[in-house]
MARKEBA-636475 format. One line per 5 residues: number of its first residue (from 1); their letters; for each residue x, y, z of C-alpha. Coordinates in Angstrom, 3 decimals. Layout:
<sites>
NUM	a	X Y Z ~ ... .
</sites>
This chain:
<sites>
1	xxxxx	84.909 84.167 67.668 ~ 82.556 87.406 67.174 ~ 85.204 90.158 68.024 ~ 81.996 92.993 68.765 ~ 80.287 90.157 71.073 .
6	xxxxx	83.446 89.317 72.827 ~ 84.470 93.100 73.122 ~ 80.911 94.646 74.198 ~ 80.873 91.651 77.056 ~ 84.205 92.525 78.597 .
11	xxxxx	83.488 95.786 78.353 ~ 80.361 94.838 80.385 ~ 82.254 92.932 83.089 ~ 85.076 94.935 83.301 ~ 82.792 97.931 84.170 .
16	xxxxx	80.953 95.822 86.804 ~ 84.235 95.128 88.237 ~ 84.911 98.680 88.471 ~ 81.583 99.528 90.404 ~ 81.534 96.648 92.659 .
21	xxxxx	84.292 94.917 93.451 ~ 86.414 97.885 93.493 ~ 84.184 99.984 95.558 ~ 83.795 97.267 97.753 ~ 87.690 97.673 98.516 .
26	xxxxx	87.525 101.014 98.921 ~ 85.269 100.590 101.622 ~ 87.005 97.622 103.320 ~ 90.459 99.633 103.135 ~ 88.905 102.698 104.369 .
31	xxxxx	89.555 104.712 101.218 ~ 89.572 108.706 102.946 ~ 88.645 111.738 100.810 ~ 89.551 113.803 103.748 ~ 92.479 112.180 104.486 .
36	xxxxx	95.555 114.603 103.377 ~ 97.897 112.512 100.946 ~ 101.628 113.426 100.632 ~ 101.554 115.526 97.638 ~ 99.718 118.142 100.181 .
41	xxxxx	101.549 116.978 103.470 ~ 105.123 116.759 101.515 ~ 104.200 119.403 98.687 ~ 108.567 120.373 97.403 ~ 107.427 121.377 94.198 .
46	xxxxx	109.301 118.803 92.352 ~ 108.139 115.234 93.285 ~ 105.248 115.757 95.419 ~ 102.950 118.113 93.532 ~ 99.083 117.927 93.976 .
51	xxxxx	97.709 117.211 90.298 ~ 93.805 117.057 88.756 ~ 92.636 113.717 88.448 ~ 92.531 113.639 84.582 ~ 96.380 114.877 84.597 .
56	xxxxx	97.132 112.060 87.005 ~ 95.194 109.602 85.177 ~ 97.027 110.214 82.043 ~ 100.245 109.885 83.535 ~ 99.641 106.815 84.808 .
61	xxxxx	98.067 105.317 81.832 ~ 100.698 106.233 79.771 ~ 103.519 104.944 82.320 ~ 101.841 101.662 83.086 ~ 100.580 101.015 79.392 .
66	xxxxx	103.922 100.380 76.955 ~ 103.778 97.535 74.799 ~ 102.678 95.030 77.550 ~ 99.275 94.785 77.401 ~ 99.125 94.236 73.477 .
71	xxxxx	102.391 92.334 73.075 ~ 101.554 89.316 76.075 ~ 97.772 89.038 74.697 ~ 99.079 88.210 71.270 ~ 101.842 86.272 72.093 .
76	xxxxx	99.789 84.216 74.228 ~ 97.371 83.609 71.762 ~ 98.178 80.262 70.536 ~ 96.937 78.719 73.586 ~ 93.436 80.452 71.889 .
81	xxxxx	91.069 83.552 72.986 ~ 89.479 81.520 75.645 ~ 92.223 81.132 78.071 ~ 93.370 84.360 77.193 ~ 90.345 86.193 77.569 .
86	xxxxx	89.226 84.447 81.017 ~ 92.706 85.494 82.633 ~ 92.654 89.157 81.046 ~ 89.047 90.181 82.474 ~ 89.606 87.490 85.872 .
91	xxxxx	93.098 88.531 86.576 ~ 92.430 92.076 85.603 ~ 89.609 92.824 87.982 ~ 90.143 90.184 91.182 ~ 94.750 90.184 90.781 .
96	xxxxx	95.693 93.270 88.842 ~ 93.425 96.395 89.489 ~ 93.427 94.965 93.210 ~ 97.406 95.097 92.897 ~ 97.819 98.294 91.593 .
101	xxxxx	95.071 100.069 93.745 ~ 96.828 98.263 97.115 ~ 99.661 99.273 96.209 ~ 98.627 103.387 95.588 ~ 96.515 103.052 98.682 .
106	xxxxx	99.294 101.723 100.773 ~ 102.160 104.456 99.370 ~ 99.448 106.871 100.110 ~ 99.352 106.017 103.560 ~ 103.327 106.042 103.988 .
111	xxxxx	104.031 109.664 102.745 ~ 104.542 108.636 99.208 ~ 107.195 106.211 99.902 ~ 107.341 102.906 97.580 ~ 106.994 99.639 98.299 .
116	xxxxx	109.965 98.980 99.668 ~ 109.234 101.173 102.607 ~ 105.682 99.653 103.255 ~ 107.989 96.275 103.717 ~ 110.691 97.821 105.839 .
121	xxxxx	107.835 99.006 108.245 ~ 105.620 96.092 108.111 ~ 108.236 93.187 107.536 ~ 111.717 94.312 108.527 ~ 114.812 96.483 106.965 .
126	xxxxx	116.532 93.716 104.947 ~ 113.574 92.409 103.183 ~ 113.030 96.288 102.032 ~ 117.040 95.718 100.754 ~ 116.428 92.810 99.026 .
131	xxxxx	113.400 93.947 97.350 ~ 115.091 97.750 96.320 ~ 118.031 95.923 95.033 ~ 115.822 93.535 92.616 ~ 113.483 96.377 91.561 .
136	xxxxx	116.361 98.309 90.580 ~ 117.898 95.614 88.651 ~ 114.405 95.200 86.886 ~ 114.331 98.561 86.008 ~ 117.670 98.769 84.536 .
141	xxxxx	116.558 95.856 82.513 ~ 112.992 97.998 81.620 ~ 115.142 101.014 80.343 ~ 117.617 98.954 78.732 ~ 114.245 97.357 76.949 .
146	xxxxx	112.668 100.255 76.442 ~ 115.141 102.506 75.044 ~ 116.567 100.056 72.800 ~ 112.739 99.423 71.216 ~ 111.854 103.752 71.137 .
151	xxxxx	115.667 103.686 69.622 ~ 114.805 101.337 66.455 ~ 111.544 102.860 65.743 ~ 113.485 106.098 65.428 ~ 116.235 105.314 63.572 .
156	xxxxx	117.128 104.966 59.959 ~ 119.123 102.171 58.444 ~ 121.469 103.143 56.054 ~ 120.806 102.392 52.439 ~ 123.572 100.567 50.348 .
161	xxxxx	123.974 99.617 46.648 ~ 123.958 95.927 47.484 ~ 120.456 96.195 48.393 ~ 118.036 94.924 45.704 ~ 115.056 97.189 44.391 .
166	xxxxx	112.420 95.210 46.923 ~ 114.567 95.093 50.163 ~ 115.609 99.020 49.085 ~ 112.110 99.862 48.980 ~ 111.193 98.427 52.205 .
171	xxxxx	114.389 99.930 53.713 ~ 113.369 103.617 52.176 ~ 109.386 103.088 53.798 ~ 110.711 101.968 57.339 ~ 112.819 104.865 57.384 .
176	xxxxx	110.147 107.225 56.603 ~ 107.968 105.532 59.140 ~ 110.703 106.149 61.764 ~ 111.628 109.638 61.115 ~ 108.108 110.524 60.961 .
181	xxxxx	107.929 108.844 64.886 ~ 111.034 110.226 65.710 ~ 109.636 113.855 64.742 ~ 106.690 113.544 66.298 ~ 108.035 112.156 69.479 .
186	xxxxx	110.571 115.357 69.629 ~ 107.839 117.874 69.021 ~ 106.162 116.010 71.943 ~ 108.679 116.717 74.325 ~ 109.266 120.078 73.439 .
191	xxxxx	105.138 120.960 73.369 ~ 104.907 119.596 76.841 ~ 107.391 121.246 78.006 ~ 105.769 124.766 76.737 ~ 102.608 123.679 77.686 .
196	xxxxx	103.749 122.781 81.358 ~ 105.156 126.191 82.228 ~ 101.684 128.077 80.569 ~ 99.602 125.752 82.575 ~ 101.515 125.873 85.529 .
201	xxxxx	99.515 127.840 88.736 ~ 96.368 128.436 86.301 ~ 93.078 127.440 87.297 ~ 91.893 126.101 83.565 ~ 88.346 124.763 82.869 .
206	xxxxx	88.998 121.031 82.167 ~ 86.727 121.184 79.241 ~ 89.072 123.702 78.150 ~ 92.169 121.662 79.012 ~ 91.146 118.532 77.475 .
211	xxxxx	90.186 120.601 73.552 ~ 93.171 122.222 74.284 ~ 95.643 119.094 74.822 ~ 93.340 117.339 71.601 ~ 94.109 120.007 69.651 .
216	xxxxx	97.776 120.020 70.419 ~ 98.514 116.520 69.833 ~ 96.434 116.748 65.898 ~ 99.036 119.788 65.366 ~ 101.557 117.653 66.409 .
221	xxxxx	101.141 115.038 64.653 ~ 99.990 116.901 61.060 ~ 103.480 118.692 61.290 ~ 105.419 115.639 62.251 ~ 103.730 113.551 59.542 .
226	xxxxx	104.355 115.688 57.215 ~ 107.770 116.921 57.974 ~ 110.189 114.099 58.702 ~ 113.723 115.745 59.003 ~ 115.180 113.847 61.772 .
231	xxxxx	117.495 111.365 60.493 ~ 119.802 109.584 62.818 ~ 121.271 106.038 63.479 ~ 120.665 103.409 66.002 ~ 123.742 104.360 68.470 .
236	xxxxx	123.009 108.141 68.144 ~ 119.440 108.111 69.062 ~ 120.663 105.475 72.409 ~ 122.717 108.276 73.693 ~ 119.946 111.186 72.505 .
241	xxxxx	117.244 108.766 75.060 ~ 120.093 108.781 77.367 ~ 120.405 112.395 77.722 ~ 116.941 112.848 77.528 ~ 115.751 110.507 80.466 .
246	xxxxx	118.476 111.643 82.402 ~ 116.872 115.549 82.543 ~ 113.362 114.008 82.219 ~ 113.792 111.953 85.770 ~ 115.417 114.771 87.832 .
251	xxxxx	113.591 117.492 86.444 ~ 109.568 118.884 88.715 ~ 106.885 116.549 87.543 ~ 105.032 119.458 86.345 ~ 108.087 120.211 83.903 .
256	xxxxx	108.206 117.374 81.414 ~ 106.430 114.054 83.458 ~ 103.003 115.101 83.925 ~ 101.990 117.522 80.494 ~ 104.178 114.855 78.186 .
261	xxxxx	102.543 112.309 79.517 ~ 99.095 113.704 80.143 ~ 99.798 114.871 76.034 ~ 101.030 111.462 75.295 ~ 97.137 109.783 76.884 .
266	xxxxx	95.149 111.163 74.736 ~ 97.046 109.226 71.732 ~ 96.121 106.559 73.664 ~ 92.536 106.942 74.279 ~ 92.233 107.880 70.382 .
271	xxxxx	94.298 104.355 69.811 ~ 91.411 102.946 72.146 ~ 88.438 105.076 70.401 ~ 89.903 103.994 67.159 ~ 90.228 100.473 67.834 .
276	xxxxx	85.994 100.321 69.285 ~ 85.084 101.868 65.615 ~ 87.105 99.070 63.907 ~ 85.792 96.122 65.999 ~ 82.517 97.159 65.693 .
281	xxxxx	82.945 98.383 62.169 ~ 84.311 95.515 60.780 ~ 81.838 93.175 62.867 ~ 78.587 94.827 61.682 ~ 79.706 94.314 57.920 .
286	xxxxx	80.286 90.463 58.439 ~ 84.468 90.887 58.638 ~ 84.746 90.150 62.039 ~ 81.978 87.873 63.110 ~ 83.354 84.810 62.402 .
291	xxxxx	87.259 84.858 62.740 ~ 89.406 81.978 62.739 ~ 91.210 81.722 65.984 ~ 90.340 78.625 68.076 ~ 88.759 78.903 70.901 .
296	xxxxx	91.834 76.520 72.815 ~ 94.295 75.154 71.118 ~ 95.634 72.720 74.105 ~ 98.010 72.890 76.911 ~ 101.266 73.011 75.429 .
301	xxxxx	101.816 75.542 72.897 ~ 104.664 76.244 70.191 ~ 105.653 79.328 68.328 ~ 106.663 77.011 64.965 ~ 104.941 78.999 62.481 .
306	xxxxx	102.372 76.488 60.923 ~ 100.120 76.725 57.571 ~ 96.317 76.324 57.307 ~ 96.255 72.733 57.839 ~ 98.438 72.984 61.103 .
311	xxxxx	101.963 71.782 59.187 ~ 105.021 73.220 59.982 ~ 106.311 76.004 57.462 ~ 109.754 75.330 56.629 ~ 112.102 77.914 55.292 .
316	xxxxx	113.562 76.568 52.183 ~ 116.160 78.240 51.622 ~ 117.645 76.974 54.859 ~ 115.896 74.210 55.732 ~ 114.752 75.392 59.053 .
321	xxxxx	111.581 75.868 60.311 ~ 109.877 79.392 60.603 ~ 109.895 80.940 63.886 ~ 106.625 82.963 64.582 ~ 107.960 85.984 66.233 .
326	xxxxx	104.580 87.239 67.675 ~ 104.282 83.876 69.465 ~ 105.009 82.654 72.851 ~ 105.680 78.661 73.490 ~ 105.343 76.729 76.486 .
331	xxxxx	102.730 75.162 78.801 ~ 99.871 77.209 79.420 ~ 100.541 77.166 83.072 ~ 103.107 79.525 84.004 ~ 103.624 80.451 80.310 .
336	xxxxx	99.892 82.495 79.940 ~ 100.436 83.800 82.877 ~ 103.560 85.101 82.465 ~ 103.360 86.070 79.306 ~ 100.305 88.041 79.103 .
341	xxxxx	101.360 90.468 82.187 ~ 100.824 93.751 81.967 ~ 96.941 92.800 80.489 ~ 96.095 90.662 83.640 ~ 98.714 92.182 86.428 .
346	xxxxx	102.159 93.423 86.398 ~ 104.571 94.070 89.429 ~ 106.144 97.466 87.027 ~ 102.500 99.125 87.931 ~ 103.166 98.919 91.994 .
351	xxxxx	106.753 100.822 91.225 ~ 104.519 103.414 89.194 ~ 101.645 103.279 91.936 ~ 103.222 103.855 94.753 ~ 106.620 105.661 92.973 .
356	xxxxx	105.213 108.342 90.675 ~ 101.410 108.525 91.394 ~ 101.150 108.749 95.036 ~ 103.177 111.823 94.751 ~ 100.513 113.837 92.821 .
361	xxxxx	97.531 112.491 93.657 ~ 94.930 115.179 95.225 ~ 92.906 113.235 97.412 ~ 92.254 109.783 98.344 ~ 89.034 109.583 96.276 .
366	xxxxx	90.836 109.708 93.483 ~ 92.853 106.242 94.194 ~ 90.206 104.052 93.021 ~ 89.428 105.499 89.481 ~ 92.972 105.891 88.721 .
371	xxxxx	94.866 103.157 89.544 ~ 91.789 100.665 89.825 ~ 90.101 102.025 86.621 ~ 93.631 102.517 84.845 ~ 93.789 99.184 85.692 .
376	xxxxx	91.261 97.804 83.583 ~ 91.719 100.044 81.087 ~ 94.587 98.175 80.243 ~ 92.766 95.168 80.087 ~ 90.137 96.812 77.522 .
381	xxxxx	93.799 97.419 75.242 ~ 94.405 93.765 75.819 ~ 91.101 92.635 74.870 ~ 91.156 94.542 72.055 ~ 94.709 93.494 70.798 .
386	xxxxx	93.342 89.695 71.266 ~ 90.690 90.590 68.527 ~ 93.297 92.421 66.339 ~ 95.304 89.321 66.206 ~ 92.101 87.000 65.537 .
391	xxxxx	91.559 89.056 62.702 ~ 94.773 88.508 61.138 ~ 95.248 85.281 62.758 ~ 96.262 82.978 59.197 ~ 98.545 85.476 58.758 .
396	xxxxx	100.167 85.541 62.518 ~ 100.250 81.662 62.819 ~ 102.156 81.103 59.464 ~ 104.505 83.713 61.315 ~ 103.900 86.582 58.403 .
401	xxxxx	104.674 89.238 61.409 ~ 108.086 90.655 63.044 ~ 106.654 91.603 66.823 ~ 103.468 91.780 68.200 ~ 102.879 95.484 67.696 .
406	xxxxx	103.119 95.243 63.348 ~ 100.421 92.358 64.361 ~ 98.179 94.691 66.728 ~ 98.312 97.524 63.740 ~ 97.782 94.990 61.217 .
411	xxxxx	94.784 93.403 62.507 ~ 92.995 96.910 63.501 ~ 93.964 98.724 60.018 ~ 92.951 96.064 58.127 ~ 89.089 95.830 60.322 .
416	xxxxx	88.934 100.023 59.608 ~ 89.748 99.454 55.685 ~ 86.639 96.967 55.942 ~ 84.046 99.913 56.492 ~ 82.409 101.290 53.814 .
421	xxxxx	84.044 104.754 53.404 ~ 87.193 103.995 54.829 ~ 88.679 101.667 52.379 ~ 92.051 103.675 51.826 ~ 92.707 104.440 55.335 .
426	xxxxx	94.663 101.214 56.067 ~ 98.597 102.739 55.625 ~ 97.721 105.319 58.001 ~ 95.971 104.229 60.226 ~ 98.470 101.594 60.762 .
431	xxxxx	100.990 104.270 61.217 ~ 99.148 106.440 63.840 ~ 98.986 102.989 65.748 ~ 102.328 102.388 65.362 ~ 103.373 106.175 66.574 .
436	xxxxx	100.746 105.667 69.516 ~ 102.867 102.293 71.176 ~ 106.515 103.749 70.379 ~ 104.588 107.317 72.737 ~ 103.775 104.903 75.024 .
441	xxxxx	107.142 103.053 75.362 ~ 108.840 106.290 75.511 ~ 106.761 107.452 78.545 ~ 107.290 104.581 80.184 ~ 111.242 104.860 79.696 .
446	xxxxx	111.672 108.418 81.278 ~ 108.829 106.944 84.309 ~ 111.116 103.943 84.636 ~ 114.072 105.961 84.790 ~ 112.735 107.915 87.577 .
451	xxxxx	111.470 105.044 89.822 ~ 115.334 103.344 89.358 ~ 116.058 106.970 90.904 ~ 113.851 105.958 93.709 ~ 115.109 102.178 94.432 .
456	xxxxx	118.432 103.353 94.430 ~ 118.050 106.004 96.763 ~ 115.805 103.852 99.370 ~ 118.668 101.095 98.781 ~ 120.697 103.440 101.254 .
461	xxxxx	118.423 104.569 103.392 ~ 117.996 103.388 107.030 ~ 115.038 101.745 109.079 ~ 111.748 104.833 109.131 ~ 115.036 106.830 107.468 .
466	xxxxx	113.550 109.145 104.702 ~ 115.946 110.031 101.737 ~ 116.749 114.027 103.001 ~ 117.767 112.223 106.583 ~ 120.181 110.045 104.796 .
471	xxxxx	121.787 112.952 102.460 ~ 121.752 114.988 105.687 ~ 124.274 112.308 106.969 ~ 126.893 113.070 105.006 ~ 129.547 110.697 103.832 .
476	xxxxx	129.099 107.991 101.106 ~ 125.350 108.000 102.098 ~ 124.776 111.669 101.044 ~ 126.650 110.649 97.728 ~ 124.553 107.662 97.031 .
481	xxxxx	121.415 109.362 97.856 ~ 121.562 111.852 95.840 ~ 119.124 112.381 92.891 ~ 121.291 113.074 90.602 ~ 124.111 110.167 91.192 .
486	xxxxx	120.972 107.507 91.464 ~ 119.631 108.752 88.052 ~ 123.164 109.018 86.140 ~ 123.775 105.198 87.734 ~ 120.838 104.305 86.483 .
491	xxxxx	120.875 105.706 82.711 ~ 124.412 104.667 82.542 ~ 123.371 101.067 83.313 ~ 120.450 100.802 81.159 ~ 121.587 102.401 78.548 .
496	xxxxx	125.079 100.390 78.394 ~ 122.919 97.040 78.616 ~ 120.496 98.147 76.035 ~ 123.590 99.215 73.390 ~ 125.867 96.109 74.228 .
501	xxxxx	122.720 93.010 75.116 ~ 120.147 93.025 77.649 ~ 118.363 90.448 75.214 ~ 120.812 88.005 76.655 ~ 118.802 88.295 79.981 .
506	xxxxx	115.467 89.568 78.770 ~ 114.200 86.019 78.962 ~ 113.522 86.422 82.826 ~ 111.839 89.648 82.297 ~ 108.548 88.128 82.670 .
511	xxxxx	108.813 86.185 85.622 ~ 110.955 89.067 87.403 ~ 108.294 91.000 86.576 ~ 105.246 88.935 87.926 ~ 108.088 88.881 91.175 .
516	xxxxx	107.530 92.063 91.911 ~ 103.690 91.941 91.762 ~ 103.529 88.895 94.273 ~ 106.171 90.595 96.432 ~ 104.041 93.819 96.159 .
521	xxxxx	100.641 92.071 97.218 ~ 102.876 90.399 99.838 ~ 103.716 93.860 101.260 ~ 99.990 95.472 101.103 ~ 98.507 92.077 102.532 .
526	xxxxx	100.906 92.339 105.787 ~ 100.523 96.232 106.343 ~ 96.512 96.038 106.057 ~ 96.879 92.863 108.489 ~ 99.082 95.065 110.889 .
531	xxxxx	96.754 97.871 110.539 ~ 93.748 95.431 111.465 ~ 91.974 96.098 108.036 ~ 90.002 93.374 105.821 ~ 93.442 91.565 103.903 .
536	xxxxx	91.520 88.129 102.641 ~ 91.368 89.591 99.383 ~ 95.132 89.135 98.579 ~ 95.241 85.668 100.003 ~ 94.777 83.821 96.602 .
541	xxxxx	96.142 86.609 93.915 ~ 99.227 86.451 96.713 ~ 99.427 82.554 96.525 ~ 98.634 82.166 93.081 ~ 101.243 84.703 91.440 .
546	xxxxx	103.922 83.123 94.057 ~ 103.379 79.450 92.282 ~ 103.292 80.507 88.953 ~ 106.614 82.666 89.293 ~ 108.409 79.888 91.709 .
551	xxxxx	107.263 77.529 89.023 ~ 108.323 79.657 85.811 ~ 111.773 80.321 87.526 ~ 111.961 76.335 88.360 ~ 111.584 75.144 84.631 .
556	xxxxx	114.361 78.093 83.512 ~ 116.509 76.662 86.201 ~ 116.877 73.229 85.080 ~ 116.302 73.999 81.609 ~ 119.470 76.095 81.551 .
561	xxxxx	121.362 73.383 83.776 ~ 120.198 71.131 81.331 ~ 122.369 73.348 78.636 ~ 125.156 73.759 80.516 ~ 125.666 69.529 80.712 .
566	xxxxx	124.374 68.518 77.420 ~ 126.192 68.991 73.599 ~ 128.759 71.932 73.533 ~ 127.217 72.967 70.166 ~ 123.888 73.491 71.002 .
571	xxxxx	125.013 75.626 73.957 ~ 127.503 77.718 71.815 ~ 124.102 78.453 69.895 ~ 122.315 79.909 72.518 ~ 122.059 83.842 73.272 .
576	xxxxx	124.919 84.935 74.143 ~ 126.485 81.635 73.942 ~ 127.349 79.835 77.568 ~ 128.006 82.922 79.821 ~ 124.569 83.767 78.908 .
581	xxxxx	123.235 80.591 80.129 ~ 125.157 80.900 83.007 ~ 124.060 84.086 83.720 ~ 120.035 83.424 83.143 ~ 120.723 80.603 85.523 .
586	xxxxx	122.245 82.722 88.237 ~ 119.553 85.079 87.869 ~ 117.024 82.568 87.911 ~ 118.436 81.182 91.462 ~ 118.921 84.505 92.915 .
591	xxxxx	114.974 85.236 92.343 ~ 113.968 82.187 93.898 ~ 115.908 82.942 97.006 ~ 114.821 86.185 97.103 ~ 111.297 85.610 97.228 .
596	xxxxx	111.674 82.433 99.533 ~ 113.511 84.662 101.639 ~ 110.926 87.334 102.202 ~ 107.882 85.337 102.030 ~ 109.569 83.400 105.076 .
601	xxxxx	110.232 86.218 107.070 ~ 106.377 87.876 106.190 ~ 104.740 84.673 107.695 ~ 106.614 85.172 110.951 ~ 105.627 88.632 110.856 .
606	xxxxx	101.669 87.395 110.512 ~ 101.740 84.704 112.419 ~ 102.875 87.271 115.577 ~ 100.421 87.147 118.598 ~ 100.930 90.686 118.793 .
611	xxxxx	100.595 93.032 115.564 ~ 103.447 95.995 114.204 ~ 101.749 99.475 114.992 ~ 102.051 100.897 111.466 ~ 100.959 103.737 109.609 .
616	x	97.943 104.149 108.372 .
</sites>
């Protein structure tokens, strides 16, 4: 594998992907620049606010990126770079982009409403119930997630005098490491914050804007680096994220969401600048032309960590063998395509499409470059983390790595330290990139936060009902409907399942997930076939993501009935011991159902003679 070659040619057919294939959607949807979008038509000041496209673009990055598109490409790379790389750049440009650009297009055309109201209107009223009530319940499980991973890289673990010198040392580095994150992050929030209300109403060059927001976030950084002072435990900095979501998600867009955010994507195009220079760096002086990932490693795939000559590495002091952490295991089909997610197509990014960015986007012209484009951008960061973790790969496969992310910092550190000139820049380099994916996860907490806002509200709202018309109501509907007891449910619940387990259930993340994006391209498919538009394009991403999810949720189902008849000691073993294989199962059951259920009831709606008169 020649990490340059295989980078320069995605980057190649990614960008044809862009031109072609996603201006040939824009056409066949009937993409309007003069039509008015709902940040205009339902301008409030708060969630509907009419943003520049570079703004916009760096919100949704940052919201849609997290940890997914470098943790599922390296985890699914023991099935090898070929499989992975073929579903990042096929799924990316003919499942994902078209997902996430459907799914804008579509909120764009219903006010700004989710996807859940483009299925009340085009399917019927309890399919848009069934589908706010799991989307909420994934999003609790996505800020549980998320604020439990920002929460360790910010806190500090106490240091005890039964620690020896090594594991004290280690202890006094990580801690350093995570107070420096933790300081930056803060300094973040507060900047933004500043630089929202300066910006606010002012007509600002964007040349001007963009030095301006670079030099910010090199401040930032320099002082945070350099001044860690923030020291505070696990449990403390759970209920700090808490707090802070809970203002971040009720608060105007142009407050906190759009200048952190917008703030927080240019550490993310640096990440991405950075990582180019070390691929092609470390390629061009023989480091990277040749690594030692295979190409396919077979169909089934295990995450034993294994030596050189493929033998298991057994842990002698136990007896057991090493786990590798980074690793998934499985068969390659649904397990790839699960697994790799947010790098091929994600159903979180049609929550953030049609939740957050349809609210602020300008004008329809813009749809395609952000949500299509941010699209494959994502799949650029996945193609780069699959060449990070080929470059460290003897390493990774003997299981030498905690998560995924110390494996995507490893691999592009190590490529920088292997130009000439650059030699000592490995520790901090690795740090920046480290700092870069806990900004990331943060943004996408407080943007998660939000959207559970959203779900919850729409839970209670009627058929063509909008969210004021309920409040207006009165009654249990106006106190379930309002913003500020749908947020407070929804911090409440994540946060409580991130201090107390949502590892137990995090297991079904993944397919949930890939749920939502067949249920979304369900719901775009049947409103553009109501509306008498050009819908073929969704027929096989539709189909496809439906089988592998069905399937996924089918082995979890009678693997965990499997538990729950066989030896009582292996079961006591498992997370959370047999309630929590009761409880994946139940899950598991309840998913299937669910998308039976609406899939059923969206053929009878397309196989009607006569058509829904929709929006659009």
């Amino acid at each position: 594998m020649n990490a340059m070659l295989i980078l320069i040619v995605a980057l190649v057919i990614l960008a044809a992907g862009y031109i072609f294939y996603g201006g040939w959607l824009a056409k066949q949807w009937g993409v309007d620049a003069k039509h008015v979008t709902p940040a205009h038509e339902c301008e409030d000041g708060v969630d509907f606010v009419p943003t520049k496209p570079y703004v916009l673009l760096g919100h949704h990055f940052s919201s849609i990126a997290g940890a997914g598109p470098i943790n599922g490409p390296i985890q699914a790379a023991v099935f090898g770079w070929v499989p992975v790389l073929l579903w990042v750049l096929i799924g990316g440009i003919f499942f994902g982009a078209v997902h996430d650009f459907g799914s804008l297009f579509a909120s764009l055309r219903h006010k700004g409403h989710t996807v859940a109201t483009v299925i009340a209107e085009n399917i019927d009223n309890s399919s848009k119930k069934l589908f706010c009530t799991f989307a909420f319940l994934t999003l609790v499980l996505v800020v549980a997630a998320f604020a439990s991973i920002v929460a360790n890289t910010f806190a500090v673990t106490p240091i005890t005098d039964a620690m020896d010198e090594a594991t004290r040392a280690q202890t006094e580095a990580s801690n350093l490491a995570n107070m420096r994150t933790a300081m930056i992050s803060l300094l973040f929030i507060g900047v933004a914050i500043v630089y929202g209300f300066v910006i606010r109403g002012r007509e600002i060059p964007a040349a001007a804007n963009v030095i301006s927001a670079i030099v910010i976030i090199v401040a930032i950084v320099a002082v945070g680096f350099n001044l860690p002072i923030v020291s505070l435990d696990y449990t403390t900095w759970m209920i700090i994220l808490g707090f802070y979501i809970l203002v971040a998600s009720v608060a105007p867009v142009w407050v906190l969401l759009q200048p952190r955010d917008y703030l927080s994507s240019y550490l993310l195009y640096g990440m991405l600048i950075l990582a180019v220079v070390a691929i092609i760096g470390a390629s061009l002086v023989g480091a990277a032309t040749n690594l030692d990932i295979p190409a396919f490693t077979g169909f089934v795939a295990s995450n034993a960590a294994v030596d050189a000559s493929g033998n298991a590495i057994i842990n002698p002091e136990t007896g057991l063998a090493v786990v590798n952490k980074a690793a998934a295991s499985g068969m390659l089909f649904p397990v790839l395509f699960i697994t790799i997610a947010c790098g091929a197509i994600s159903g979180f990014h049609s929550l953030v499409s049609s939740g957050t960015t349809s609210k602020q986007m300008d004008t329809e012209a813009h749809a395609q470059p952000i949500a299509y484009g941010g699209m494959l951008l994502e799949c650029v960061l996945a193609v780069i983390s699959l060449c990070a973790v080929g470059f460290v790969w003897a390493t990774y496969q003997a299981g030498g790595y905690a998560s995924p992310t110390a494996v995507f910092a490893s691999g592009l550190s190590q490529m920088l330290a292997c130009i000439p000139g650059l030699e000592n820049v490995e520790s901090l380099s690795y740090s920046l990139l480290i700092l870069a994916v806990s900004a990331f996860c943060l943004t996408s907490l407080d943007t998660a936060t939000r959207l559970g806002r959203y779900m919850f509200q729409e839970l209670f709202t009627g058929m063509e009902e909008t969210v004021d018309e309920a409040r207006a109501q009165g009654g249990i509907k106006a106190v379930l409907c309002n913003p500020y007891v749908a947020t407070i449910v929804t911090v409440i619940l994540g946060v409580g399942l991130g201090m107390t387990g949502y590892s137990i259930i995090w297991p079904l993340f993944g397919a949930a997930n890939q749920l939502l994006a067949a249920l979304a391209l369900l719901a775009v498919c049947v409103w553009l076939g109501n509306a008498g538009r050009n819908n073929k394009m969704f027929y096989v991403p539709l189909v496809f993501m439906m089988i592998v999810t069905l399937t996924s949720l089918a082995q979890t189902i009678f693997a965990k009935a499997t538990l729950l008849m066989g030896d009582a000691t292996v079961l006591a073993a498992q997370a959370g011991g047999a309630a929590g294989v009761v409880a994946q199962l139940l899950i598991a059951i309840l998913l299937v159902v669910l998308a039976i259920i609406v899939v059923i009831k969206a053929i009878k709606v397309a196989l009607k003679k006569e058509k829904k008169e929709v929006a659009f």
